[in-house]
DSSP file (Angstrom, degrees, kcal/mol; ACC not computed):
  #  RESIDUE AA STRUCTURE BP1 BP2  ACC     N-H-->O    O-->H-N    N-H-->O    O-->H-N    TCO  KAPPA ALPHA  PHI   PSI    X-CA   Y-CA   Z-CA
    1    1 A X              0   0    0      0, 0.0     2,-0.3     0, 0.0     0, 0.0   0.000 360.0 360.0 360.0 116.9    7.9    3.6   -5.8
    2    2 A X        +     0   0    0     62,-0.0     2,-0.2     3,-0.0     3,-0.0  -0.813 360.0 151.9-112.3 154.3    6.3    3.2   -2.3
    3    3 A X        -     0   0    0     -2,-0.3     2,-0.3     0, 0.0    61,-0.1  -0.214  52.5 -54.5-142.9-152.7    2.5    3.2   -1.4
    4    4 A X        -     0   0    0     -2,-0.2    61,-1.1    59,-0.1     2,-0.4  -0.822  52.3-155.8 -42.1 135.9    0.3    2.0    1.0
    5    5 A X  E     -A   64   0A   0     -2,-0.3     2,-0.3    59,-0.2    59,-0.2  -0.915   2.1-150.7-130.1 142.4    0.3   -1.9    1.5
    6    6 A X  E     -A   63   0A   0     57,-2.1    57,-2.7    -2,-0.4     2,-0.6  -0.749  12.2-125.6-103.7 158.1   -2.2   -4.1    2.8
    7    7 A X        -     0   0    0     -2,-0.3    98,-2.6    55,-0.2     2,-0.5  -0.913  30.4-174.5-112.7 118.4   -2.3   -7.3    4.7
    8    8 A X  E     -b  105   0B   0     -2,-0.6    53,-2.9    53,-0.3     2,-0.4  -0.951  19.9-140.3-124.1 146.9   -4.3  -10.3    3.4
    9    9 A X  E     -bC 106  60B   0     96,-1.4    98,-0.8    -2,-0.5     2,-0.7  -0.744  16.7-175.8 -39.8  89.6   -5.1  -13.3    4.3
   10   10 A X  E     + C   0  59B   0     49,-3.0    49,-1.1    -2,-0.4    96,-0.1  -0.792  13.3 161.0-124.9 110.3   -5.2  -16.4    2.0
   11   11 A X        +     0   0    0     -2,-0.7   113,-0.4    47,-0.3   114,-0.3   0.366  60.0  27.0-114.3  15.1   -6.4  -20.1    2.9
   12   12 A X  S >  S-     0   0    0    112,-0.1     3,-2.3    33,-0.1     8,-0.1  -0.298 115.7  -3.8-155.5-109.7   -7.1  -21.8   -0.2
   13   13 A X  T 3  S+     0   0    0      1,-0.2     7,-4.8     5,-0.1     8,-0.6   0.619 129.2  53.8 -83.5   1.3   -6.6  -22.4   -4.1
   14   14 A X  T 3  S+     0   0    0      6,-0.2    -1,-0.2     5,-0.1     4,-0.2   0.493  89.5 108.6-106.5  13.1   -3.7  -18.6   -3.7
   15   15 A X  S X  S-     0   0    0     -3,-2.3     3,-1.1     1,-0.1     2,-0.7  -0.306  95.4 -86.8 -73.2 166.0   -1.4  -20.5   -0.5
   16   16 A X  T 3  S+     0   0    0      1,-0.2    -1,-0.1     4,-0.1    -2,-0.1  -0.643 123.7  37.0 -82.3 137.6    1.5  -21.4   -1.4
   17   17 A X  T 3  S+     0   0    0     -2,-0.7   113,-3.3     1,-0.2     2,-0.3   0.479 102.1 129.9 110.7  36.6    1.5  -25.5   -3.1
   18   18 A X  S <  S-     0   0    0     -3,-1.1     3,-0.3    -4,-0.2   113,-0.2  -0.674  76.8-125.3-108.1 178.8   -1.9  -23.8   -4.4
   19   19 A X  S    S+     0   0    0     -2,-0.3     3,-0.3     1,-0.2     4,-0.1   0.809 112.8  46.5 -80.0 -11.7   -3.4  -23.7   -8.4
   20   20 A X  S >  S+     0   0    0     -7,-4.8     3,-1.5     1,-0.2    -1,-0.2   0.637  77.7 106.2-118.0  10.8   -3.5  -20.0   -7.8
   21   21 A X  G >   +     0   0    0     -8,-0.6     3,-0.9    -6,-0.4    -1,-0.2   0.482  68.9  65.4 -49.8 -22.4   -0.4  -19.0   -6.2
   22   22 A X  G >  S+     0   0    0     -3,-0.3     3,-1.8     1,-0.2    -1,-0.3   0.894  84.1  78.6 -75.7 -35.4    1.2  -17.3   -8.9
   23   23 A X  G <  S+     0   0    0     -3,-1.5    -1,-0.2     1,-0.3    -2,-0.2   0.557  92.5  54.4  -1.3 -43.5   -1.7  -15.0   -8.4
   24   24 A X  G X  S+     0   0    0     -3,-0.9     3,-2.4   -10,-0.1    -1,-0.3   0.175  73.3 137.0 -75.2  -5.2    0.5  -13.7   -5.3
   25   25 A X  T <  S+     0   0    0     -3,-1.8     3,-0.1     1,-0.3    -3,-0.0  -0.445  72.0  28.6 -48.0 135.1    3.6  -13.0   -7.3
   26   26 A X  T 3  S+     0   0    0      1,-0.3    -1,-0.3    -2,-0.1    38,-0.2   0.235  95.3 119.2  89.8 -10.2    4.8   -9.8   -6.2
   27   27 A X    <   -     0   0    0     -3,-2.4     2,-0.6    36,-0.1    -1,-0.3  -0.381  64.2-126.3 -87.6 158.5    3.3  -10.1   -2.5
   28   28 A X  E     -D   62   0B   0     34,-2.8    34,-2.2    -2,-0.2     2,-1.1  -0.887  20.3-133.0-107.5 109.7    5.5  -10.1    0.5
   29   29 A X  E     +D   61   0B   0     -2,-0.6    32,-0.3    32,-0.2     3,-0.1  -0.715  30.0 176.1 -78.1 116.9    4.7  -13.4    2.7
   30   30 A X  E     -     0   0B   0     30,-2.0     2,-0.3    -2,-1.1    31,-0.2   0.763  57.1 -30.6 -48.4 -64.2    4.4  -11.7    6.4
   31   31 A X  E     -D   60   0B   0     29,-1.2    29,-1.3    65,-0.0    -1,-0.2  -0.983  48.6-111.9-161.2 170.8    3.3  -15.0    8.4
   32   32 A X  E     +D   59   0B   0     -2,-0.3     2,-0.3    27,-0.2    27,-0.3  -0.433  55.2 163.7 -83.1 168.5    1.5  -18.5    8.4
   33   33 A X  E     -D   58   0B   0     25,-1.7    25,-2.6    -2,-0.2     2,-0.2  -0.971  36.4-132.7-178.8 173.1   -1.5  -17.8   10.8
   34   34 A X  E     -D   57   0B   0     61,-0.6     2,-0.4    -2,-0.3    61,-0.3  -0.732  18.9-154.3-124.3 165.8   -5.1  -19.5   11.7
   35   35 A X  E     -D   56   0B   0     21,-0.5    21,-4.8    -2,-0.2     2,-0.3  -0.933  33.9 -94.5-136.5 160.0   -8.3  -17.2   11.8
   36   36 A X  E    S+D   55   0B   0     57,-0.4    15,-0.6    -2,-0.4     2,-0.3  -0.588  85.7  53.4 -66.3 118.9  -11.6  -18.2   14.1
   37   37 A X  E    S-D   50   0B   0     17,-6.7    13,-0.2    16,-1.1     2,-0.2  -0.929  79.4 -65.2 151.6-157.7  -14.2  -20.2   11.6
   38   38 A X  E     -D   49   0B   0     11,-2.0    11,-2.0    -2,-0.3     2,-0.5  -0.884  23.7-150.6-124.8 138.0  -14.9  -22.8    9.3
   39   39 A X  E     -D   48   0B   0     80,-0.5    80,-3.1    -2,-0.2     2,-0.4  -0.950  19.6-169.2-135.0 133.4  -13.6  -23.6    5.6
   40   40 A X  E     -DE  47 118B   0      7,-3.6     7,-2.4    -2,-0.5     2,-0.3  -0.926  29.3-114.3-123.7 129.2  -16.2  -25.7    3.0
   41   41 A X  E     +DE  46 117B   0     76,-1.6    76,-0.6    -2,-0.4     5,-0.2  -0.434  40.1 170.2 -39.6 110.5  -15.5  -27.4   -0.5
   42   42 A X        -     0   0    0      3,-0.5    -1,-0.2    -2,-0.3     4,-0.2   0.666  64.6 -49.1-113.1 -34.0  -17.6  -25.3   -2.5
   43   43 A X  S    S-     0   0    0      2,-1.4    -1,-0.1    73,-0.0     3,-0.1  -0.577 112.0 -29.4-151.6-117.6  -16.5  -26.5   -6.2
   44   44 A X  S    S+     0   0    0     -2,-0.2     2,-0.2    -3,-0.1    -3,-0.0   0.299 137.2  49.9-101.8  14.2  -12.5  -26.7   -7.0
   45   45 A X  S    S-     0   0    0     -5,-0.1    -2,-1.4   -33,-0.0    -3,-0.5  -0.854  84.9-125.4-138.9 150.2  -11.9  -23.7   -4.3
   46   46 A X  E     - D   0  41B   0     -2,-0.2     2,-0.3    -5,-0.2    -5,-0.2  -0.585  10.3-130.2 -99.6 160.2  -13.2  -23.4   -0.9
   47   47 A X  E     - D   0  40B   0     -7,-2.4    -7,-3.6    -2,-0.2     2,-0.4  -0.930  15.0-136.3-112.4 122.2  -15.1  -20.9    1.1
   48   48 A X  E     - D   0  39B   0     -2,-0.3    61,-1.3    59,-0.3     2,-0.7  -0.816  11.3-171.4 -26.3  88.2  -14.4  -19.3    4.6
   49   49 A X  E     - D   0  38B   0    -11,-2.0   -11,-2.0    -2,-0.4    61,-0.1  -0.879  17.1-143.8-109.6 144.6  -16.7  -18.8    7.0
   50   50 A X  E     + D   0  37B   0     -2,-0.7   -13,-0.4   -13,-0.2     2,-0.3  -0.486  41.5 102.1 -74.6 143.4  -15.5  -16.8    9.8
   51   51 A X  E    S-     0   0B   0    -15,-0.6    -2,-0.0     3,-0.3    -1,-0.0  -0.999  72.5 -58.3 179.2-143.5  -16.5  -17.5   13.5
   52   52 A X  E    S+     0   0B   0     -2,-0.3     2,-0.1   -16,-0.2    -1,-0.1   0.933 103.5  74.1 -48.5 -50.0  -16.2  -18.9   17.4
   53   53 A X  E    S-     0   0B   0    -17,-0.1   -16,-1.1    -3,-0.1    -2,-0.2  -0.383  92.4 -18.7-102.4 134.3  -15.5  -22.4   16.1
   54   54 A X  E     -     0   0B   0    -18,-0.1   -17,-6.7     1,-0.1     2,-0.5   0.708  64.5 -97.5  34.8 157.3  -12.9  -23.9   14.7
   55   55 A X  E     - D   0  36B   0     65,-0.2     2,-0.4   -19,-0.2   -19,-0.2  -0.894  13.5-156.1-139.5 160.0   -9.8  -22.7   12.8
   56   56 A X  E     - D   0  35B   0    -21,-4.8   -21,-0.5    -2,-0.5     2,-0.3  -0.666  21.8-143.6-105.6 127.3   -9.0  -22.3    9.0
   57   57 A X  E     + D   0  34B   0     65,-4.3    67,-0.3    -2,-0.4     2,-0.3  -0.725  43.1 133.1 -88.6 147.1   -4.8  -22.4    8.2
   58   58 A X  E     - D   0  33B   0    -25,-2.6   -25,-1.7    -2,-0.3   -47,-0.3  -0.920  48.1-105.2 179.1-178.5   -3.9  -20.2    5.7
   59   59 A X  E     -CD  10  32B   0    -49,-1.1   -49,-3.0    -2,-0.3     2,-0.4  -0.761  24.2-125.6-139.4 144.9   -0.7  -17.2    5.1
   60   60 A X  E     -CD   9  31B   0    -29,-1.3   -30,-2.0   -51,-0.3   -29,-1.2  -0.965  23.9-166.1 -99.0 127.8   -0.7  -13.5    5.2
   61   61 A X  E     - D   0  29B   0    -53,-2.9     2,-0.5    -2,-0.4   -53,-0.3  -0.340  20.5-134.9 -66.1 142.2    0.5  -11.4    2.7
   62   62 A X  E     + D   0  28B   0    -34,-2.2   -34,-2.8   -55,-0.1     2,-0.3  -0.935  34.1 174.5-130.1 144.9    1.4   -7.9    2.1
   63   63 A X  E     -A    6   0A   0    -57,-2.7   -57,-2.1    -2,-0.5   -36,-0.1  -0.927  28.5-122.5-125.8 139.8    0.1   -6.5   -1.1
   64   64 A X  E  >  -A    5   0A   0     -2,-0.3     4,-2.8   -59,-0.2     5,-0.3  -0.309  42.4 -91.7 -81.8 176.1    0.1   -3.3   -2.6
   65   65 A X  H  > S+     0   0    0    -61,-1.1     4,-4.2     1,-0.2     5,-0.3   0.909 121.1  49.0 -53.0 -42.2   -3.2   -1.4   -3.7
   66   66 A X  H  > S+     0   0    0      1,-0.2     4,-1.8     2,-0.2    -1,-0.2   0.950 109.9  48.5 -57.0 -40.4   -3.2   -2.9   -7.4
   67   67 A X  H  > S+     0   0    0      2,-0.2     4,-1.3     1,-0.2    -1,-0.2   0.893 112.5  52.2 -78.5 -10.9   -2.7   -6.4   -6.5
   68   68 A X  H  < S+     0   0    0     -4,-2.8     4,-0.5     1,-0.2    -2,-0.2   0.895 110.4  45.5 -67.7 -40.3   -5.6   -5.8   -3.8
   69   69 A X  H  X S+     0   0    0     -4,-4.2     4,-1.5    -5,-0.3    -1,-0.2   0.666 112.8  54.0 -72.3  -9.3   -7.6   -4.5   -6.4
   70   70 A X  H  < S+     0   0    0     -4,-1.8     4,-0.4    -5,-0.3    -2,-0.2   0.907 111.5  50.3 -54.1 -50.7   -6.3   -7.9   -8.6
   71   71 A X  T  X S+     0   0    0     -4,-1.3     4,-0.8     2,-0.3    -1,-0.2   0.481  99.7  57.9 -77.1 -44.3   -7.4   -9.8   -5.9
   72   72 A X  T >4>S+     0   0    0     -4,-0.5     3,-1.8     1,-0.2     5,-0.8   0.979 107.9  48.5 -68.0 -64.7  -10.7   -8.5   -5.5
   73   73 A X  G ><5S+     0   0    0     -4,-1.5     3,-0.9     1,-0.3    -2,-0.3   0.705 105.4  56.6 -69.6 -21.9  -11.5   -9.4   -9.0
   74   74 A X  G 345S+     0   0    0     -4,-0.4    -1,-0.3     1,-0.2    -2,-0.2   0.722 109.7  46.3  -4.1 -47.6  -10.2  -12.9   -8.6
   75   75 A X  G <<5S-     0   0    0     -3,-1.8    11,-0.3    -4,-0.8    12,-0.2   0.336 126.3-107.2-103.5   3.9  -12.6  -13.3   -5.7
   76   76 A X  T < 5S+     0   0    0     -3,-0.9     9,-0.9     1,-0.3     2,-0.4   0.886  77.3 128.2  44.6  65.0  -15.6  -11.6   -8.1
   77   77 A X      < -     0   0    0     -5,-0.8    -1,-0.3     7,-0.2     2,-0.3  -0.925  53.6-121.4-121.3 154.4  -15.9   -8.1   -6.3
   78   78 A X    >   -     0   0    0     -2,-0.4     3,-1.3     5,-0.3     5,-0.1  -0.668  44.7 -66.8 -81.8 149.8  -15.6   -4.9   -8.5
   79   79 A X  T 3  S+     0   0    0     -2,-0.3    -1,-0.2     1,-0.2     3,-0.1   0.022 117.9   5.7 -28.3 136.2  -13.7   -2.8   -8.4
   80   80 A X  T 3  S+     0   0    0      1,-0.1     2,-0.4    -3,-0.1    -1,-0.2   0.590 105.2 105.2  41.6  13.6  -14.2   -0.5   -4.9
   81   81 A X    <   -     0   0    0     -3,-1.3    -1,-0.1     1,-0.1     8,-0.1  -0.897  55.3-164.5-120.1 144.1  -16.6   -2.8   -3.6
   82   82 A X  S    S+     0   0    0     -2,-0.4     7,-5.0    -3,-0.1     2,-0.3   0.723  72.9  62.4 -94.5 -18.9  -16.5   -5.6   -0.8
   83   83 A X  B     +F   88   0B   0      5,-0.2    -5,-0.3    -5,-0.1     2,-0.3  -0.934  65.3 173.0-119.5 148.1  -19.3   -7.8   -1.1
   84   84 A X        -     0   0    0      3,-1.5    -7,-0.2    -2,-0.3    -8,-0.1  -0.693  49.8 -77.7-147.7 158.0  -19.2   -9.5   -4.2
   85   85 A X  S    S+     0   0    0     -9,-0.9    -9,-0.1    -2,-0.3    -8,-0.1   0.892 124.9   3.6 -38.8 -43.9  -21.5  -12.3   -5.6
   86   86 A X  S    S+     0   0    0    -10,-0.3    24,-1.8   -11,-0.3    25,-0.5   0.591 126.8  51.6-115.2 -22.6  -19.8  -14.9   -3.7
   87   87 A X  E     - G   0 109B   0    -11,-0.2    -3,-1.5    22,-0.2     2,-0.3  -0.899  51.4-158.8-113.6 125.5  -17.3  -13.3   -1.6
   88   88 A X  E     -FG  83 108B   0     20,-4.9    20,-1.8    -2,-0.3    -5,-0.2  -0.989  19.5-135.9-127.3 148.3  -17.0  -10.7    0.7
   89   89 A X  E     + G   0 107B   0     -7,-5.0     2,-0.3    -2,-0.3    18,-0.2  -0.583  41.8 163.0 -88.4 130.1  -13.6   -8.8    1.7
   90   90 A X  E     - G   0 106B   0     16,-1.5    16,-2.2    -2,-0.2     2,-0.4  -0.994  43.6-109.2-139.4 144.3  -13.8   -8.6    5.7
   91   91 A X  E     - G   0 105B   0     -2,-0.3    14,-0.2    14,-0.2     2,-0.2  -0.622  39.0-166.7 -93.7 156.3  -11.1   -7.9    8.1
   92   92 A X  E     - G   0 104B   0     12,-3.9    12,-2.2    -2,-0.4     2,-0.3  -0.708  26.8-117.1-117.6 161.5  -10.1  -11.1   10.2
   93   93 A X        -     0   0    0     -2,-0.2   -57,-0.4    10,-0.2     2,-0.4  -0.738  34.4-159.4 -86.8 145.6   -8.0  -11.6   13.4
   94   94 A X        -     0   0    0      8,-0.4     2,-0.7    -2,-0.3     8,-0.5  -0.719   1.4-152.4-136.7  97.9   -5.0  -13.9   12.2
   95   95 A X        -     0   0    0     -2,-0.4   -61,-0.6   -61,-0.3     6,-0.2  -0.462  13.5-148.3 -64.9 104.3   -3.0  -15.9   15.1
   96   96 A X    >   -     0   0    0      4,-3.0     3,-0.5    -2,-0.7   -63,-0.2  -0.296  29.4-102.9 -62.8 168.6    0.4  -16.6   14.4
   97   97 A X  T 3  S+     0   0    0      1,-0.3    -1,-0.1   -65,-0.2   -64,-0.1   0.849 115.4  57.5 -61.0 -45.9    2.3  -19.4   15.4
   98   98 A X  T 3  S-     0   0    0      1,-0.2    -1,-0.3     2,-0.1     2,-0.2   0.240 119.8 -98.8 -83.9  27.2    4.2  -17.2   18.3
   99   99 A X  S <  S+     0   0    0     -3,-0.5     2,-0.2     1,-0.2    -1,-0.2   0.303  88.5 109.4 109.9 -37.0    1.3  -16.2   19.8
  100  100 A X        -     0   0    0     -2,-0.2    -4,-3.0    -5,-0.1     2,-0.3  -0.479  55.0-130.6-105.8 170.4    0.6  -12.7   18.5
  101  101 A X        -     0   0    0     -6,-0.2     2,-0.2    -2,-0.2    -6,-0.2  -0.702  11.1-160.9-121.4 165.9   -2.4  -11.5   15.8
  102  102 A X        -     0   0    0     -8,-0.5     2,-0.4    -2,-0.3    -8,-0.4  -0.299  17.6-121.4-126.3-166.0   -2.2   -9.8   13.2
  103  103 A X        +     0   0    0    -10,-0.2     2,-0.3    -2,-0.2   -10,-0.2  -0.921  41.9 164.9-156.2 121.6   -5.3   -7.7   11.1
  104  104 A X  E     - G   0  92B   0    -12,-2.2   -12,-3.9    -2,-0.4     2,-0.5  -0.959  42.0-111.9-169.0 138.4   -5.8   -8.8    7.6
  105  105 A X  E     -bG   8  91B   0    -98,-2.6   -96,-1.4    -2,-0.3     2,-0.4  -0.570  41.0-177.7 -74.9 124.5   -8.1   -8.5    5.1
  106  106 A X  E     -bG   9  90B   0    -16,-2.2   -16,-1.5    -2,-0.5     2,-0.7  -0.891  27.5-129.7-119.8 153.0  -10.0  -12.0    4.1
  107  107 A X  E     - G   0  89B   0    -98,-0.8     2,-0.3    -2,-0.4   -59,-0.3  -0.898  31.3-172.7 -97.8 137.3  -12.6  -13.3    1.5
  108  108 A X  E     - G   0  88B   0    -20,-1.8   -20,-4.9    -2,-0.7   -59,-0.1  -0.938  28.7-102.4-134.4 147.2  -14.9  -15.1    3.4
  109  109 A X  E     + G   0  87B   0    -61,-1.3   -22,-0.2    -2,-0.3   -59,-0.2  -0.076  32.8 173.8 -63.4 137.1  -17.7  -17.2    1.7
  110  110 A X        +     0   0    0    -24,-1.8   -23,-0.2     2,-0.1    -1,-0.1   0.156  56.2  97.0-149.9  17.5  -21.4  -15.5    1.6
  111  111 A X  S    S-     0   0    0    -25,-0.5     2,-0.2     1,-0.3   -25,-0.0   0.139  88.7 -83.8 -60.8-169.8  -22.9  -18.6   -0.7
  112  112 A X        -     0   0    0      2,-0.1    -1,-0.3     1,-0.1    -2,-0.1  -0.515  29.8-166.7 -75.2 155.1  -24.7  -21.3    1.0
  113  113 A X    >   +     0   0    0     -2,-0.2     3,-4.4    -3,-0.1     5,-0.2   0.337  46.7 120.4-136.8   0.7  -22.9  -24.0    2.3
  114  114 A X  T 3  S+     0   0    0      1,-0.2     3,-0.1     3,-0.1    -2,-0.1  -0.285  91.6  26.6 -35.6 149.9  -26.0  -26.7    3.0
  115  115 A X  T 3  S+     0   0    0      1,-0.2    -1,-0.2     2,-0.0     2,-0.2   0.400 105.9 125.4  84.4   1.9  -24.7  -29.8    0.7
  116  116 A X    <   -     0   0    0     -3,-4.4     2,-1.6     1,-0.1    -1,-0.2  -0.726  68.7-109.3-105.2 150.9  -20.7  -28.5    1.2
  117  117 A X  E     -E   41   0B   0    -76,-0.6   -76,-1.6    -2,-0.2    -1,-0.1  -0.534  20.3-142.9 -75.1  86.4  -18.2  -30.3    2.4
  118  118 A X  E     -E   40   0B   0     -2,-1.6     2,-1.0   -78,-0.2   -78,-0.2  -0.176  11.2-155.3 -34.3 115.1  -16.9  -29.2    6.1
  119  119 A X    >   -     0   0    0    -80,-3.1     3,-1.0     1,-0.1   -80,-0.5  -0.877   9.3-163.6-114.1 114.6  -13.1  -29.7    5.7
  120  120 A X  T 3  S+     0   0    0     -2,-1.0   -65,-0.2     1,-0.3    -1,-0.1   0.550  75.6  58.4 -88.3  -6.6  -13.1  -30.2    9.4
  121  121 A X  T 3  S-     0   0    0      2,-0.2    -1,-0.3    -3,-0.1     3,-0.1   0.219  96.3-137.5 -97.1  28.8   -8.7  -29.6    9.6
  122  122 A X    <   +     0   0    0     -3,-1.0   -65,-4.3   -83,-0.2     2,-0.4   0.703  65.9 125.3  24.5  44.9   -9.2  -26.5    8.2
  123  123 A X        +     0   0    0    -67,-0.2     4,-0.4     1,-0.2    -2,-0.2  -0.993  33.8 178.5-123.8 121.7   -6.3  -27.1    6.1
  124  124 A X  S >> S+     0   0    0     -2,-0.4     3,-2.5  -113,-0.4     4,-1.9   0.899  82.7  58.9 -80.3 -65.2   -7.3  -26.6    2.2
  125  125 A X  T 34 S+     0   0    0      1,-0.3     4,-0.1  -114,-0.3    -1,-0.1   0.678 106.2  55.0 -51.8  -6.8   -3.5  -27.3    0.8
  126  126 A X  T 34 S+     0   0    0      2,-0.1    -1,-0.3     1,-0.1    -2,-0.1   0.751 118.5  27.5-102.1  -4.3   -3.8  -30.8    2.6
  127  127 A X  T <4 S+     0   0    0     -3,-2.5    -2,-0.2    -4,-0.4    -3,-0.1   0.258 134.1  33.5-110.2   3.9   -6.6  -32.0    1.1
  128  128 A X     <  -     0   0    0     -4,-1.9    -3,-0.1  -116,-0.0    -2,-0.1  -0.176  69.1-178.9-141.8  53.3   -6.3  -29.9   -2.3
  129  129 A X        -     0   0    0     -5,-0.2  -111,-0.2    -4,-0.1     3,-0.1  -0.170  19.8-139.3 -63.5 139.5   -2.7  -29.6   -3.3
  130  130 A X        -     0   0    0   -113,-3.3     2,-1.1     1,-0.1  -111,-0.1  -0.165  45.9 -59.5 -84.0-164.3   -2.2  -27.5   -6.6
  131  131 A X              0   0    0   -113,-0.2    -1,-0.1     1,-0.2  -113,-0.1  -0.485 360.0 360.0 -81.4 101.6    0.3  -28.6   -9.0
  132  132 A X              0   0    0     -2,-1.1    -1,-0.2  -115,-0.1    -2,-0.1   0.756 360.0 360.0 -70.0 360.0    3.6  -28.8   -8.2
């Protein structure tokens, strides 16, 4: 059965040597990549925010529509919706290593982030490795 497939963008507890990776079973990994922004310790997963400054490491996916919609509810959005309690689905630019970008959907952080912890190599899997 073929469908329409998306590409997302994943930098923290669903990368791969993450707690939520299995969560991505079924996904096709596409590339490692950086997007433009910032990434903060918010509890036992981190939060995205996108912008000029600094860059967040993380993998793109492709996923088909059900595991987008999976995905969404993982991240607390509802079904058809983008902004979520905590979360909102946005598309990000995503530089690969060779140079060229990509278009991918990402959750980026819409909490607060006074009192959070800037993890300033914008690598979550080196300072929060799931369980191998």
């Amino acid at each position: 059965m073929s469908g329409t497939r998306e590409l997302v963008f994943v930098y923290g507890t669903l990368r791969r040597g993450g707690t939520n990776h299995f969560r991505m079973s079924g996904a096709d990994l596409v590339a490692e990549g950086v997007v433009k922004g910032r990434i903060y310790r918010i509890s036992w997963y981190p939060g995205l925010v996108l912008g000029e400054t600094g860059e967040v490491k993380g993998e793109v996916y492709s996923v088909d529509a059900a595991q987008l919609l999976e995905l969404d509810a993982f991240e607390g959005l509802s079904a058809g919706e983008v902004v979520g309690s905590e979360y909102r689905r946005v598309k990000a630019v995503v530089s690969r290593p060779d140079g060229k970008t990509l278009s991918a959907w990402a959750w980026e952080w819409t909490g607060p982030i006074d009192g959070k912890d800037l993890l300033e190599q914008g690598d979550w899997i080196a300072v929060e490795p799931g369980d191998e």
